[in-house]
C-alpha positions, 0 to 999 in steps of 0.5 A: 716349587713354591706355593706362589708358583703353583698358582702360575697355571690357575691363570689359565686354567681358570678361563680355559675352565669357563670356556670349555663349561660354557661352549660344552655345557649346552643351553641348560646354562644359558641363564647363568653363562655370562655370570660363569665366565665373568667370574672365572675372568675374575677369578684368573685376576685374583691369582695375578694379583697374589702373583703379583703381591708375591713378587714385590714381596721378593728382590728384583733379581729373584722375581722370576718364577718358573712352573714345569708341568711335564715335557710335551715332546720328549725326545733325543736331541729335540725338548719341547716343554710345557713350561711357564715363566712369571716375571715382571714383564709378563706379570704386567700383562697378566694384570692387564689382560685379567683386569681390563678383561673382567671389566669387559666380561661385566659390560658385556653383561648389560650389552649382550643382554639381548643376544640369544647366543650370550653363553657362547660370546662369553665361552669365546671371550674366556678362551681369548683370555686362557690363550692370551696368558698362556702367550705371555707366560709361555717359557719358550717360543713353541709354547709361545706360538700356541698361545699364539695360534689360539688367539687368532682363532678366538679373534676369529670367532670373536670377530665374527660371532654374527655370522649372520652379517656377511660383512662380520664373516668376511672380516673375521675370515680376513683378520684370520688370513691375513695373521697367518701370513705374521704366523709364517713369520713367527714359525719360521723364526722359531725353526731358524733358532732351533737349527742355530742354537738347539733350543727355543727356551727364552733362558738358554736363547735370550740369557739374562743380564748376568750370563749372556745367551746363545745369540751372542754365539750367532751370525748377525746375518742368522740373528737378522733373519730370525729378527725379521721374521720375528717382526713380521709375526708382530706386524700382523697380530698388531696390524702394522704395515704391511698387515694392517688391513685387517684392523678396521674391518674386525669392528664388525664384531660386538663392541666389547671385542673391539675393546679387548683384542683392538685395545688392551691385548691382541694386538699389544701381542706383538710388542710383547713379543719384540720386547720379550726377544730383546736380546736378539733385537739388540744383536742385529741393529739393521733388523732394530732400524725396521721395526723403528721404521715400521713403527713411525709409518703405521703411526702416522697411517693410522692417525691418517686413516682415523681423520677421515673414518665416520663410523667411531669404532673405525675412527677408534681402528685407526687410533689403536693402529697408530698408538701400538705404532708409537709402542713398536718404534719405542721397542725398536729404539732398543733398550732406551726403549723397551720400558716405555713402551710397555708403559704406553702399551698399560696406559693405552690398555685403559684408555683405549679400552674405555674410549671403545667401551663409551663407543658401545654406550653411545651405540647402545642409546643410539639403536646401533648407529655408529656414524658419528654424523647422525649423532650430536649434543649426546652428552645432555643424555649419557653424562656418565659417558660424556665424562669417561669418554672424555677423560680417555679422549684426554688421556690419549691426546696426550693432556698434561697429568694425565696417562698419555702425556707421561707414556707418550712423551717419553716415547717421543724424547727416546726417539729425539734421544737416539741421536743423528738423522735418523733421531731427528726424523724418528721424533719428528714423526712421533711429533706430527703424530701427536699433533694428527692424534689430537685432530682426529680424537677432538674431532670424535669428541665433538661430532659426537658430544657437542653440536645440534641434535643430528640424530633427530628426524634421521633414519637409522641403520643398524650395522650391529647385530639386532639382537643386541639392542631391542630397541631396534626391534621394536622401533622399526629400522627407521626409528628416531632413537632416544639416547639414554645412559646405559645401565650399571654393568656398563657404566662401572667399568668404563669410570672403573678404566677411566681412573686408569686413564687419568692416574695410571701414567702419574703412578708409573711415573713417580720415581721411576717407579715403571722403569724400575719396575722392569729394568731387570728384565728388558734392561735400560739405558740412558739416551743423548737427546739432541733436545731437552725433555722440557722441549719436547714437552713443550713441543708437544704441547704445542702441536696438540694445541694446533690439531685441537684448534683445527679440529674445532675450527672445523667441527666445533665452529661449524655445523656438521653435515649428515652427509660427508662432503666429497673432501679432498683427494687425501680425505677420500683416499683415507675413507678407503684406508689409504687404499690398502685394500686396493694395494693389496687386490692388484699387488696380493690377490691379482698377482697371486693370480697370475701366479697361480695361473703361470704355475698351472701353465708350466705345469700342464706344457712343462710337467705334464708335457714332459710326462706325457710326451714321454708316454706318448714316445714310448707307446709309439716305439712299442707300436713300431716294434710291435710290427716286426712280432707278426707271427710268421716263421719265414719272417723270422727266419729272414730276420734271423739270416739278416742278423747273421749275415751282418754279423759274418760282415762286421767279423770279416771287415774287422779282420781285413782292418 
């Protein structure tokens, strides 16, 4: 082993450190807490980036790097290790999750200052980096699946780390359930490929491009199967249709959690995960075409959902769920694929962390109101986050040169290149996703940065937790806020993110640089576009400059209400997520309870009455036969000479026959 794959486990070990000092170390550290987990996110960072050096520094067939700690379960037929796997697809994870998750950790300094229980924000916030790595780098599918576990549990704590407010507790309870419906997926997947193929280490299952793994040797009904349930863990940690509904409720939590786990890493967990099984994707082509359909669904819905929202984290919710849909139909499209939707997810990674991060300032100067409505004319007094948000608003709109245009692009010339019908329909709603992008991200824009001061002789609420924002406080809950920039530790990270926004994607770009960069991993193959590139870019072009322009036409030319119009029918379906939650009352929970209600009806007059019944039968025989022991001698000696008399009967008949 070399020096280099020692490191691997410091990756983790570092925040599993800082969360495990910080969430036992009591309140003795409660002045240096924050301080403590923002460096050991650092720290973690620094060893990524070493790891990373060490990889360029060797040929691309050689950049896997492979750290054995010990065999958790070490018995006869079953081998299930404590293992990690280095390459390049988890190698650019590690620096996402450790480079955007440091920036987080530094803004959360200036905007958790006030919160009594900061030391224990930054305690969670290092255990949902040590887990996340520790999915990413796992070298096999159970050790993938504590990873897993441990990040919804941290997304669990996150969300609803102001308890206090039962909208964040019910969310966070929500978020939870609803990811264990995925989990089931995800378990049952797992045990499928142990019955098939013995083992669940990525190197024996998946193979690599020189030597073919055991899928090749399996059913495609049993690789379907494993597929699907693969697809289905996916959907819920990336809020995808059907388990979506959990995504806009977690902005309950504090906004730095809403830029780590709903931008740049919790819900990516599901690409990496269809990606990294690849080559069981690419063996069951039905299963392939779902997660395409699951993607172009879950990204016009989610667009669709942020039209309508007022409230910017919600608004930003339903972004998030939209783009990781772009990054789940690329990573159904296969091979073709699979590269570009690792890079929408980096590039996404920067400018939707950023945008959630100017959101928090905003909030910040704004006594926690997040109703875009009550905002207005703000960039007068948050220059440094007018100028980052509006790059990331740029970046994700797709604006030429900038990080989406390359990302997004080349995701929708995949979907045009898969050719036939389903080509056509795929790119087609890529494209009218493209177009609803550039509406409802212009119209956040504008409510919040141009027009008339609404938020001037407004009341104000304050849906946040009050401890995070003292102004509040000491204003009174119906306080004239008094919009200012927020301070360094805040401001640093977003310019820091919105340098990514602008330059990462140009960077990946240049001479393929992304797609060479992981090719020896997830493979690559060239697509027969029905269309040129240059039509599809001139396309999207021109469908960004149709939601622009009826996003100004709407908010821009025109003052906008402090109370929303009633809308259209469409607009008031979307206020309500397009009825997701009502879908999943009357189709989950009120079928569950019928369910459970015939379950308890078979079971009292069926069980219970077959049970009992025979209970009852057999205490009534006993009571009859009971009778015939009265005590008696002269009736059992009539009962004797009845028996004999029969017997001497019976004997003489037979005889006579």
């Amino acid at each position: 082993m070399t020096n280099a794959e020692n490191l691997i486990a410091l990756l983790i070990a570092a925040p599993l450190l800082g969360a495990a000092v910080l969430l036992c170390g009591g309140r003795r550290l409660d002045a240096v807490g924050h301080w403590i987990g923002t460096a050991l996110a650092a720290a973690s960072f620094v060893f990524g980036v070493i790891l990373f050096a060490d990889l360029l520094g060797k040929n691309a067939e050689h950049r896997t790097l492979t750290q054995h700690l010990f065999s958790w379960v070490p018995v006869e037929g079953f081998q299930a290790d404590v293992a990690f796997r280095l390459d390049q697809l988890s190698m650019t994870f590690v620096l996402l999750i450790t480079g955007v998750g440091s920036l987080i950790h530094l803004y959360s300094v200036g905007y958790m200052e006030h919160d009594e229980r900061r030391r224990r924000f930054f305690g969670y916030l290092n255990l949902f980096l040590a887990a996340m790595l520790l999915l990413v780098l796992a070298d096999n599918y159970l050790l993938l699946y504590v990873g897993w576990e441990g990040v919804g549990l941290a997304s669990y704590l996150l969300i609803g780390f102001w308890q206090h407010k039962p909208s964040a507790a019910t969310a966070a309870k929500k978020a939870f359930l609803v990811n264990r419906v995925g989990d089931m997926g995800l378990s049952i997947a797992i045990m499928l490929m142990f019955t098939t193929f013995g083992t669940f280490a990525f190197g024996p299952v998946l193979g690599t491009h020189e030597e073919p793994g055991l899928v090749g040797g399996a059913s495609g009904a049993t690789l379907t199967g494993i597929a699907l349930m693969l697809l289905l863990a996916a959907c819920g940690k990336s809020a995808q249709v059907p388990l979506q509904s959990w995504l806009g409720d977690a902005m309950e939590g504090p906004t730095p959690v809403s830029a780590l786990i709903h931008a740049a890493t919790m819900v990516t967990a599901g690409v990496y995960l269809i990606v990294r099984s690849g080559a069981i994707f690419n063996a069951a082509p039905d299963a392939q075409l779902v997660v395409t359909i699951v993607g172009a669904v879950t990204l016009l819905f989610g667009a669709i959902v942020g039209c309508a929202k007022d409230d910017i984290k919600k608004a930003l919710a339903g972004s998030t769920m939209s783009q990781i849909g772009y990054m789940v139909l690329a990573a159904g499209l296969g091979p073709i694929g699979y590269v570009f939707a690792i890079m929408h997810l980096v590039t996404h990674g920067f400018f939707k962390a950023g945008l959630f991060l100017g959101a928090g300032s905003v909030m910040h100067g704004m006594n926690d109101e997040v109703d875009m409505r009550k905002y207005g004319g703000l960039r007068k007094y948050m220059p440094i986050t007018f100028i980052t948000f509006g790059l990331g608003y740029l970046a994700i709109i797709g604006f030429p040169g900038l990080s989406g245009f390359f990302s997004k692009d080349k995701i929708i010339e995949a979907a045009f290149a898969k050719g036939g019908t389903e080509g056509w329909i795929l790119g087609g709603a890529a494209l009218l996703g493209a177009a609803i992008t550039a509406y409802y991200m212009t119209r956040v824009m504008l409510m919040t940065f141009f027009g008339e001061e609404r938020w001037r002789n407004q009341p104000t609420r304050s849906p946040e937790a009050p401890s995070a924002e003292p102004a509040a406080e000491h204003q009174g809950e119906h306080a004239e806020p008094h919009p200012h920039e927020s301070p360094r530790s805040m401001t640093v990270p977003m310019i820091v993110l919105a340098f990514g926004s602008v330059f990462a994607g140009g960077f990946f770009s240049i001479g393929d640089r992304f797609l060479h960069w992981l090719e020896p991993v997830t493979g690559h193959a060239e697509g027969n576009p029905p269309v040129s590139a240059l039509t599809v870019t001139l396309a999207t072009m021109a469908v960004l400059v149709v939601g622009v322009a009826i996003a100004w036409a709407q908010y821009g030319r025109r003052p906008v209400p402090v109370v929303a119009p009633r809308g259209s029918l469409l607009t008031r379906a979307a206020r309500r997520d397009l009825l997701q939650d009502d879908f999943n009352h009357v189709v989950l929970v009120r079928g569950g309870e019928h369910l459970t209600r015939s379950l308890v009806y078979v079971d009292h007059t069926l069980v219970d009455g077959v049970v009992n019944g025979t209970a009852a039968s057999m205490g009534g025989l006993s009571g009859r036969m009971r009778k015939l022991q009265n005590g008696f001698a002269r009736s059992y000696a009539v009962s004797m000479f009845g028996g004999a008399a029969v017997l001497v009967a019976a004997t003489l008949l037979m005889r006579a026959v």
